[in-house]
ChimeraX commands (.cxc) that place a marker at each C-alpha (Angstrom):
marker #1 position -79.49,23.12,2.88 radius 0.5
marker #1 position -79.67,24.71,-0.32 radius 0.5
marker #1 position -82.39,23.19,-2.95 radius 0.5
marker #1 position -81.97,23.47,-6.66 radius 0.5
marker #1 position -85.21,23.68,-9.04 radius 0.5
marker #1 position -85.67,20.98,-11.63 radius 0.5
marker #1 position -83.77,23.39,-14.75 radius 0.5
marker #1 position -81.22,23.60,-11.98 radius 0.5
marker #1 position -80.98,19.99,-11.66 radius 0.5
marker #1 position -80.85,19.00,-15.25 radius 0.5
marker #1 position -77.81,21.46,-15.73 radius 0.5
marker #1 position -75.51,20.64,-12.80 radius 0.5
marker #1 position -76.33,16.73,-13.87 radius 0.5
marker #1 position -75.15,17.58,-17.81 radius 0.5
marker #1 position -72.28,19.24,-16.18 radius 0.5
marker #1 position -71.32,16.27,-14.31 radius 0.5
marker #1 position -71.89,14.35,-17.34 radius 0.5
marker #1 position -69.64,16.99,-19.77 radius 0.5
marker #1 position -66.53,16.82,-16.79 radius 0.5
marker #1 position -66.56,13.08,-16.91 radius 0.5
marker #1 position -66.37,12.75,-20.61 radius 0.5
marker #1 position -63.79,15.76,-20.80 radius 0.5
marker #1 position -61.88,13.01,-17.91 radius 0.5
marker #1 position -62.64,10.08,-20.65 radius 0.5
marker #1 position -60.94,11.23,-23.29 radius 0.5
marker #1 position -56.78,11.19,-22.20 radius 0.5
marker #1 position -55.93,7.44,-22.84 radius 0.5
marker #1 position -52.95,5.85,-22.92 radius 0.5
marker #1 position -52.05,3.63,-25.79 radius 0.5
marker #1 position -49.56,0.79,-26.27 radius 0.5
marker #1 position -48.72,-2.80,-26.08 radius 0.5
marker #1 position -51.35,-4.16,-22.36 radius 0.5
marker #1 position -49.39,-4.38,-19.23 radius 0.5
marker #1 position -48.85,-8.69,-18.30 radius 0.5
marker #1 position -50.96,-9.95,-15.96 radius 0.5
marker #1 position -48.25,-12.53,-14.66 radius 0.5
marker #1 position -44.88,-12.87,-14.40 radius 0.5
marker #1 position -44.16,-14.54,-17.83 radius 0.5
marker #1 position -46.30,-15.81,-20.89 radius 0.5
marker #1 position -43.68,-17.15,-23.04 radius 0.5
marker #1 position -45.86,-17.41,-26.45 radius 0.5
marker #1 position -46.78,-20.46,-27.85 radius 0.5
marker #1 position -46.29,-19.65,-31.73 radius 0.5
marker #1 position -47.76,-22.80,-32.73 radius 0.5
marker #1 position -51.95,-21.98,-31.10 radius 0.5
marker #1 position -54.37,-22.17,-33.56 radius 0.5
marker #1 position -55.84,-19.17,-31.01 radius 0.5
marker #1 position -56.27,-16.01,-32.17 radius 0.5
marker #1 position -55.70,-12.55,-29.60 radius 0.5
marker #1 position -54.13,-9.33,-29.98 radius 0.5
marker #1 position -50.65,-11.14,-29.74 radius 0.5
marker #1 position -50.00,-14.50,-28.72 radius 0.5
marker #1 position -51.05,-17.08,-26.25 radius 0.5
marker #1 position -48.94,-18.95,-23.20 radius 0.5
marker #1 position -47.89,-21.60,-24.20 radius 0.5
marker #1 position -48.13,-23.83,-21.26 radius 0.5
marker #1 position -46.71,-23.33,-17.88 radius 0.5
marker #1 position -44.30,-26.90,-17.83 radius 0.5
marker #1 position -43.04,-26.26,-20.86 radius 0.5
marker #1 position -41.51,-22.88,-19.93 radius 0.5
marker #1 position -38.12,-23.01,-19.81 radius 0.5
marker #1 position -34.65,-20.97,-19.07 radius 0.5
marker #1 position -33.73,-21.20,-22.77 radius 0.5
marker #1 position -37.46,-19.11,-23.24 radius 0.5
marker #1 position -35.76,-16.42,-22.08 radius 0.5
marker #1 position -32.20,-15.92,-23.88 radius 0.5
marker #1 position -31.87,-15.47,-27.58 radius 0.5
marker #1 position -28.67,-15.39,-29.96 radius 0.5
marker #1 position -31.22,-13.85,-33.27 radius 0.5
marker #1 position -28.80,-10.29,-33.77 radius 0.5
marker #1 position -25.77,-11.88,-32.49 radius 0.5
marker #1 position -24.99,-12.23,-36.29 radius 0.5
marker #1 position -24.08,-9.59,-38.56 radius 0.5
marker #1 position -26.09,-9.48,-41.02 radius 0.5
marker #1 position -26.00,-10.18,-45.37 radius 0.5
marker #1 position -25.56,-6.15,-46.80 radius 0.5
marker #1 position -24.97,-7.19,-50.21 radius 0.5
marker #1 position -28.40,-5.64,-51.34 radius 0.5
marker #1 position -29.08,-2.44,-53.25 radius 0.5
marker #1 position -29.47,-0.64,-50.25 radius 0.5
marker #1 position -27.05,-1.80,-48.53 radius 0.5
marker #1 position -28.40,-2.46,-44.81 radius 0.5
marker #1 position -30.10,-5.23,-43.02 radius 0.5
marker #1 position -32.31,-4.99,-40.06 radius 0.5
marker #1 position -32.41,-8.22,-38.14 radius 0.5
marker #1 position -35.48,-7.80,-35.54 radius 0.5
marker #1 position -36.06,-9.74,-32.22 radius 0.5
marker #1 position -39.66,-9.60,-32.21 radius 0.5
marker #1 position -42.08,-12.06,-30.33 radius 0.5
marker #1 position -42.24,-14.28,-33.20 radius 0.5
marker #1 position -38.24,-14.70,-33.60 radius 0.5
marker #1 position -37.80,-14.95,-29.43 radius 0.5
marker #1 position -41.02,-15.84,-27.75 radius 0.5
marker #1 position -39.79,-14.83,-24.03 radius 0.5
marker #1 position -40.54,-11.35,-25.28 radius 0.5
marker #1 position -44.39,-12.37,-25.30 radius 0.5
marker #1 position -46.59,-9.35,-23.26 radius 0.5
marker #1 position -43.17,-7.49,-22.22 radius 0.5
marker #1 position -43.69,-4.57,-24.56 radius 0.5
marker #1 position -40.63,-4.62,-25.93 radius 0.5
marker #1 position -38.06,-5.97,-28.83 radius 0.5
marker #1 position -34.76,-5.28,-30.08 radius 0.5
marker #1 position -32.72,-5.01,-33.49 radius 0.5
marker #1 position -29.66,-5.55,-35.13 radius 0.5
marker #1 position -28.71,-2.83,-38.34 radius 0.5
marker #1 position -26.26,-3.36,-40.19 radius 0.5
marker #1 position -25.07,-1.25,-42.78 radius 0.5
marker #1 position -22.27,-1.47,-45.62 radius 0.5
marker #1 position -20.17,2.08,-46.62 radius 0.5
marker #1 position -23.29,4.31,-48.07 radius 0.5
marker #1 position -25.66,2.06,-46.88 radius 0.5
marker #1 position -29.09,3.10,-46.45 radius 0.5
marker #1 position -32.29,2.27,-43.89 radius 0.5
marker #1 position -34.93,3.62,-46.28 radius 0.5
marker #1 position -37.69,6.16,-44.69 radius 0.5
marker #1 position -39.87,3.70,-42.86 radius 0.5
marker #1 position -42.16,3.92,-39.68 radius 0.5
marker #1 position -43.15,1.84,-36.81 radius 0.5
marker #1 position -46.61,2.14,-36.62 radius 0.5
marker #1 position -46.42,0.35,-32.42 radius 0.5
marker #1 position -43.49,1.44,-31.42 radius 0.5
marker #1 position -40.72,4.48,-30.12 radius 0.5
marker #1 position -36.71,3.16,-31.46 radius 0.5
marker #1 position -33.95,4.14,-29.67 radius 0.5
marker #1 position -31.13,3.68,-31.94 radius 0.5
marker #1 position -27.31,3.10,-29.99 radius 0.5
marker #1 position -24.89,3.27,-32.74 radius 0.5
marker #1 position -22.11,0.61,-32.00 radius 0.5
marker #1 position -19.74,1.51,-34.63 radius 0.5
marker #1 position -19.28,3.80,-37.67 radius 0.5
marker #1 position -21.25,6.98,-38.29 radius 0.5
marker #1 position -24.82,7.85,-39.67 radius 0.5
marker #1 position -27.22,10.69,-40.59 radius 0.5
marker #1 position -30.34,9.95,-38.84 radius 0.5
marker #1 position -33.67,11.55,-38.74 radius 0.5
marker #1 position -37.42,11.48,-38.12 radius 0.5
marker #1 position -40.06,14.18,-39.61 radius 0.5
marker #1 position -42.93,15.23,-37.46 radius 0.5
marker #1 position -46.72,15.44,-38.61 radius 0.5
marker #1 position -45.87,18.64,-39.93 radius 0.5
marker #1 position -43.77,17.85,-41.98 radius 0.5
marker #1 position -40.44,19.27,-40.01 radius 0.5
marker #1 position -37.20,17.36,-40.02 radius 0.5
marker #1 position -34.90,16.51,-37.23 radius 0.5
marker #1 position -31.92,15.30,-38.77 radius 0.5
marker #1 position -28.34,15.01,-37.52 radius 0.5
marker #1 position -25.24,12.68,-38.00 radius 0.5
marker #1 position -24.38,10.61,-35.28 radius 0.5
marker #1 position -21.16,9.03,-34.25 radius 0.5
marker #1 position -20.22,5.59,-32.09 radius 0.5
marker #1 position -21.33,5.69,-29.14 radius 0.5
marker #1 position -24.33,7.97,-29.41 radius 0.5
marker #1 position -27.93,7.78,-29.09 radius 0.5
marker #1 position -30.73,8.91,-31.17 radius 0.5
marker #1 position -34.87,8.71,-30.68 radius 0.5
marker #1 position -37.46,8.01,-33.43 radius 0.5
marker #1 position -40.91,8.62,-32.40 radius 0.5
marker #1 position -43.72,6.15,-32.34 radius 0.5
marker #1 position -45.56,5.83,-36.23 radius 0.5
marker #1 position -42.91,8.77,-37.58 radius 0.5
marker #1 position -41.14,8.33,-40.58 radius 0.5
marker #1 position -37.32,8.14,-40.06 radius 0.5
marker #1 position -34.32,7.01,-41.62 radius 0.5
marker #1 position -30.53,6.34,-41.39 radius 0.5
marker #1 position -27.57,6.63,-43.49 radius 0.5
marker #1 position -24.22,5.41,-43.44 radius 0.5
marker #1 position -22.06,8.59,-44.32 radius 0.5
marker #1 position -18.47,7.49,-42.65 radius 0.5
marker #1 position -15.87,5.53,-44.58 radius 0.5
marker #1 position -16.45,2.12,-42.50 radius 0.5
marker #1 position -19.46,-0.54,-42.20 radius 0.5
marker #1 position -21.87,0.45,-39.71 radius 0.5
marker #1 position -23.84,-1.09,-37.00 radius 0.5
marker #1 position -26.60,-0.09,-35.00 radius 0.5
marker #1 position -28.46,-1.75,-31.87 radius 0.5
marker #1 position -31.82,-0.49,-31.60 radius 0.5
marker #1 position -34.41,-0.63,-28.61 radius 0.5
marker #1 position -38.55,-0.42,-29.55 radius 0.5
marker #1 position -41.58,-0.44,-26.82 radius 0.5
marker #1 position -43.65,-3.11,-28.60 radius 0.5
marker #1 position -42.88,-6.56,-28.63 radius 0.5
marker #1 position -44.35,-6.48,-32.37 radius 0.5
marker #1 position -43.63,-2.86,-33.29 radius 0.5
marker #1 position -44.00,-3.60,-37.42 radius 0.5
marker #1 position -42.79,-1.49,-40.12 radius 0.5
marker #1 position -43.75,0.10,-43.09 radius 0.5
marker #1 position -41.36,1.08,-46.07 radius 0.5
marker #1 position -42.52,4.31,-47.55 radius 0.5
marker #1 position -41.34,3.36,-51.09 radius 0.5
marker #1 position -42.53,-0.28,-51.02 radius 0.5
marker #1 position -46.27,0.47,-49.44 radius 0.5
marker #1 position -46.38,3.50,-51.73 radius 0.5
marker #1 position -45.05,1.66,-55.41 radius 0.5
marker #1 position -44.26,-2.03,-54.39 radius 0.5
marker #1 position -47.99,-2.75,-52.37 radius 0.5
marker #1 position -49.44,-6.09,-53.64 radius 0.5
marker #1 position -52.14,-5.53,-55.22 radius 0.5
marker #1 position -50.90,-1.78,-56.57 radius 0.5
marker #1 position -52.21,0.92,-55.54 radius 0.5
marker #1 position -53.52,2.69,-58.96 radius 0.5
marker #1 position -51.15,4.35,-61.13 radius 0.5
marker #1 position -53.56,7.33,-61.77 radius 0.5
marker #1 position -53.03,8.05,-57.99 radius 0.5
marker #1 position -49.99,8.05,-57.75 radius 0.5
marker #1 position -49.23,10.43,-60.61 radius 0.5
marker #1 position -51.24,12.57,-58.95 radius 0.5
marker #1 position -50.18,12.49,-55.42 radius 0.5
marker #1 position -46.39,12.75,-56.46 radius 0.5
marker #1 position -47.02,15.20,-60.02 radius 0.5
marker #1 position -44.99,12.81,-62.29 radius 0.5
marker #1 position -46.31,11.02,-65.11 radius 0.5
marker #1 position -47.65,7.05,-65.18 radius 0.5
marker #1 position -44.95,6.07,-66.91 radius 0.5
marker #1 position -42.90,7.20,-64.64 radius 0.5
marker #1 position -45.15,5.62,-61.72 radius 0.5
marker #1 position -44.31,2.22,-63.63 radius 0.5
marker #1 position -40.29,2.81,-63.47 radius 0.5
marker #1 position -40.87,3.52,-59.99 radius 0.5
marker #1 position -42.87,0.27,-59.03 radius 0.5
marker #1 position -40.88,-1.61,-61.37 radius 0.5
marker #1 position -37.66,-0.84,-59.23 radius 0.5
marker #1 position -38.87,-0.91,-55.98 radius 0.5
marker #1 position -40.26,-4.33,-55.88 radius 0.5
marker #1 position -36.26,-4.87,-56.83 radius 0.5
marker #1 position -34.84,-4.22,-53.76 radius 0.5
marker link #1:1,2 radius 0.2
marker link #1:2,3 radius 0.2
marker link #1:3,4 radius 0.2
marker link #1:4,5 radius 0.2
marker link #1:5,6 radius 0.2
marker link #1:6,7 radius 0.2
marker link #1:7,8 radius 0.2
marker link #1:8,9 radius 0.2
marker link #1:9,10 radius 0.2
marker link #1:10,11 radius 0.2
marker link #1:11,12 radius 0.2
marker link #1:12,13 radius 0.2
marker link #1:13,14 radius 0.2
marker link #1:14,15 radius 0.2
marker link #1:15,16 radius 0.2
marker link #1:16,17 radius 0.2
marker link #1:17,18 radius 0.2
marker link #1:18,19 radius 0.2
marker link #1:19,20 radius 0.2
marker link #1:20,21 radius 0.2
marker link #1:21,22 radius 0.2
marker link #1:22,23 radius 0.2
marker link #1:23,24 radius 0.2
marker link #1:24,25 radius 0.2
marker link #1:25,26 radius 0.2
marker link #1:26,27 radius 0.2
marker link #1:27,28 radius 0.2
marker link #1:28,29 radius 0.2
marker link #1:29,30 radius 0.2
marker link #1:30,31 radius 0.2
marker link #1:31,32 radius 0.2
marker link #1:32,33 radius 0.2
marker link #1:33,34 radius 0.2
marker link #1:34,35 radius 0.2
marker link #1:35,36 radius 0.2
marker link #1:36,37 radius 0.2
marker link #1:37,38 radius 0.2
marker link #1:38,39 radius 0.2
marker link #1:39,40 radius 0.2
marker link #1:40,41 radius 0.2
marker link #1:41,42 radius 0.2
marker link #1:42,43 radius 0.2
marker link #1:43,44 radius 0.2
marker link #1:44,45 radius 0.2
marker link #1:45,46 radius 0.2
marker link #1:46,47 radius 0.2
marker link #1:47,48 radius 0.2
marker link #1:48,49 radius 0.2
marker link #1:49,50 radius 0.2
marker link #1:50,51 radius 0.2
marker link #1:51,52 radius 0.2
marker link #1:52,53 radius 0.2
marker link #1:53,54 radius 0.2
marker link #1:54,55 radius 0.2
marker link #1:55,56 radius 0.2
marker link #1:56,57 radius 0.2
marker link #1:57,58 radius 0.2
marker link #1:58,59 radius 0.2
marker link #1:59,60 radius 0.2
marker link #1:60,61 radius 0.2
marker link #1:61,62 radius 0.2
marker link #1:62,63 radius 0.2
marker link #1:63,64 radius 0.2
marker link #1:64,65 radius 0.2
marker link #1:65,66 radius 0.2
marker link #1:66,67 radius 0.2
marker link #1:67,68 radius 0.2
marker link #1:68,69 radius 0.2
marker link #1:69,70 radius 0.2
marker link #1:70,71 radius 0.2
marker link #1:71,72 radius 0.2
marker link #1:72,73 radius 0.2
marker link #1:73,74 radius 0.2
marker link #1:74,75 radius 0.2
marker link #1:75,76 radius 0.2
marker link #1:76,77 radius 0.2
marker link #1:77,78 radius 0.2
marker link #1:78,79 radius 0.2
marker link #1:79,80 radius 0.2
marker link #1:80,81 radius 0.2
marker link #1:81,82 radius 0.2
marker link #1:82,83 radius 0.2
marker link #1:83,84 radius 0.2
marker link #1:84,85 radius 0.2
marker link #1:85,86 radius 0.2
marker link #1:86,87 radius 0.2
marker link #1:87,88 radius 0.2
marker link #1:88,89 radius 0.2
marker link #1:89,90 radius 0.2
marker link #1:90,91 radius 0.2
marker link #1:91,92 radius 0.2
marker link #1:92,93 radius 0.2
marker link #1:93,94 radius 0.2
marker link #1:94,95 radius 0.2
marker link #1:95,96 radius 0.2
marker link #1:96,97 radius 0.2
marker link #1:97,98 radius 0.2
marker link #1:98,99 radius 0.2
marker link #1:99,100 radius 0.2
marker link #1:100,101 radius 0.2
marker link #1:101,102 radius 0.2
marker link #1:102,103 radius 0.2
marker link #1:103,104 radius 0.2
marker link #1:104,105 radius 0.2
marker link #1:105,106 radius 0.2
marker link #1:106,107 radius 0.2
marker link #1:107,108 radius 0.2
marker link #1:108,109 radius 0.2
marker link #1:109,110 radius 0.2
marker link #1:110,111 radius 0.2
marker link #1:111,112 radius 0.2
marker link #1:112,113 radius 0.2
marker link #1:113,114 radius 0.2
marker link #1:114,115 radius 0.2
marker link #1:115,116 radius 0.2
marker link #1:116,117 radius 0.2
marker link #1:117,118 radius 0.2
marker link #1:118,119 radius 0.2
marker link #1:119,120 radius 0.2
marker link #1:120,121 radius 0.2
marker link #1:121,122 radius 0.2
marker link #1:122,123 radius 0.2
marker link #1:123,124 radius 0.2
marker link #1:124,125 radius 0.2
marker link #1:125,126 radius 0.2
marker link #1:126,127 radius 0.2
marker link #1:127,128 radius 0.2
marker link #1:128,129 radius 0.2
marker link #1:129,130 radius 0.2
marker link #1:130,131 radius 0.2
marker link #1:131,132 radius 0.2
marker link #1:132,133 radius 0.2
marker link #1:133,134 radius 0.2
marker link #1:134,135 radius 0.2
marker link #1:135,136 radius 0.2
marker link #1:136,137 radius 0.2
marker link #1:137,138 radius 0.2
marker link #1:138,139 radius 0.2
marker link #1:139,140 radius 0.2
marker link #1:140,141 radius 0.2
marker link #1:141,142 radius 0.2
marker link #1:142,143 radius 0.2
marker link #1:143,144 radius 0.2
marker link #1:144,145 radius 0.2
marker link #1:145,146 radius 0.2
marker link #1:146,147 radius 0.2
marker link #1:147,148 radius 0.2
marker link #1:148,149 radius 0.2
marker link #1:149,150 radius 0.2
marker link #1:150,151 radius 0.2
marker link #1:151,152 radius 0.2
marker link #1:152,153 radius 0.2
marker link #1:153,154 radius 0.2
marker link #1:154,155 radius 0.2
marker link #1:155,156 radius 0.2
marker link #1:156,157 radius 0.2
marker link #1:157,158 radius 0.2
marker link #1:158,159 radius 0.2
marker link #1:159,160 radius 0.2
marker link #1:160,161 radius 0.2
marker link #1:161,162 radius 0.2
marker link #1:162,163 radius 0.2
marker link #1:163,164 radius 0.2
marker link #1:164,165 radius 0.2
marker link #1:165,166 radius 0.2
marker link #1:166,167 radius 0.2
marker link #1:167,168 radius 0.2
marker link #1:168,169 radius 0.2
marker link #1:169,170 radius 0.2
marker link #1:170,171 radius 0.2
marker link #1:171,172 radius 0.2
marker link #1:172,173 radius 0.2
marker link #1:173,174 radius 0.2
marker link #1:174,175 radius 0.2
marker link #1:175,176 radius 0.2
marker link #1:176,177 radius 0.2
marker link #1:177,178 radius 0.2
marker link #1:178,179 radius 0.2
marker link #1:179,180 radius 0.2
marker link #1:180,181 radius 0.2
marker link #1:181,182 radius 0.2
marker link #1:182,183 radius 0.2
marker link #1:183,184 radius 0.2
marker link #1:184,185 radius 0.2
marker link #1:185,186 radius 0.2
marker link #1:186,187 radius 0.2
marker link #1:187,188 radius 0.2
marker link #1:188,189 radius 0.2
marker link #1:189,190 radius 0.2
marker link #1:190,191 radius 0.2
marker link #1:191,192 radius 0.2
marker link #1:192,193 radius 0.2
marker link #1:193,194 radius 0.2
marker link #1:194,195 radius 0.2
marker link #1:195,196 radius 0.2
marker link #1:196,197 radius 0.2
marker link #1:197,198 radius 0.2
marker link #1:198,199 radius 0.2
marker link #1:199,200 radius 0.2
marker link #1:200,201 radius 0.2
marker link #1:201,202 radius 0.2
marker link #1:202,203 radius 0.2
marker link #1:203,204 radius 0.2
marker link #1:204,205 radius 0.2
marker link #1:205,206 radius 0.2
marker link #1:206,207 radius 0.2
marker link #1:207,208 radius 0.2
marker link #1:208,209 radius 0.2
marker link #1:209,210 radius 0.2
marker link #1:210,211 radius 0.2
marker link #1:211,212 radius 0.2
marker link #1:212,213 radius 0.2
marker link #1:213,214 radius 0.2
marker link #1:214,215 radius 0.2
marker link #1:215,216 radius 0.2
marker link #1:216,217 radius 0.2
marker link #1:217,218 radius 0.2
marker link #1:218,219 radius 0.2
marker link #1:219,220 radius 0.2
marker link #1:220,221 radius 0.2
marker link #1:221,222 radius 0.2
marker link #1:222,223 radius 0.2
marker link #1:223,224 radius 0.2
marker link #1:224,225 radius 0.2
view
């Protein structure tokens, strides 16, 4: 059998060491797999997790399970002129440790789902009626943009901004799948001029090269609509 010295030794063990951390490093990331077969969330614990408790086992019940939140259309009187009504753990607690939620868009003739992102989450948008232009924009800063029509299907990528317009002639509605059963979202307009407290004006000019007075029109409309 073949013996190794002692400098031997010490660099076949830091090798071992260096091919497990290279190993270490690919993780996965998303909402945890369940650990049983339901854990309809109990809303009202005073616990605090990443998500929500079970509520408790006899109170489970088939109703847990079924929800009627986007059967509604939705109020698209606002300045933009869509509504997104989400089915999110909080709104139907069956969802609780699934990894997944749903949503209801509804948009009026030029309506407009303002560049946002879901910082847990992948949408897959199915539009149900009308027609859109839809689009995401990678970390470098490249657009994929198209219009779709009924009966299509278009992918946002997790924590990218995206966006969708109503360009047809009719109301619009969209049914959207996400992989998180709490995916959030983040306006781009409202956390950049509409964030409570603001973020400084002086910033802002600079970031965007306009003026502060200009950064005040901004933050004075935004927190309008």
């Amino acid at each position: 059998m073949e013996r190794f010295d002692a400098p031997s030794l010490a660099l076949l063990s830091l090798l071992a060491v260096a091919a497990v951390v290279s190993v270490s490093v690919c993780v996965w990331a998303g909402d945890a797999e369940p650990l049983q077969d339901i854990c309809v969330a109990d809303l009202n614990s005073t616990v605090k997790v990443n998500g929500f408790v079970c509520k408790a086992a006899e109170l489970e019940t088939v109703d847990d399970f079924s929800s009627t939140v986007i059967s509604k259309s939705g109020n698209i009187s606002s300045k933009l002129g869509a509504l997104v009504t989400l089915a999110n753990v909080a709104k139907f607690p069956g969802l609780n440790t699934f990894g997944v939620s749903m949503a209801r868009i509804d948009y009026a003739v030029g309506g407009l789902n303002p560049p946002h992102i879901h910082p847990r989450a992948s949408e897959l948008l199915f539009l149900e009626k009308g027609s859109l232009y839809v689009g995401f924009v990678t970390t470098e800063n490249k657009l994929f943009a198209k219009t779709i029509v009924q009966g299509d299907l278009f992918l946002f990528p997790k924590g990218l901004i995206h966006f969708q317009l109503n360009v047809g002639d009719e109301a619009a509605l969209g049914i959207a799948a996400l992989t998180s059963q709490n995916p959030g979202t983040s306006q781009v307009a409202r956390a950049t001029f509409a964030s409570m407290p603001p973020i400084e004006s002086a910033v802002l000019s600079k970031a965007f090269q306009i003026g502060e007075g200009e950064v005040k029109h901004l933050m004075e409309v935004i927190r309008k609509t």
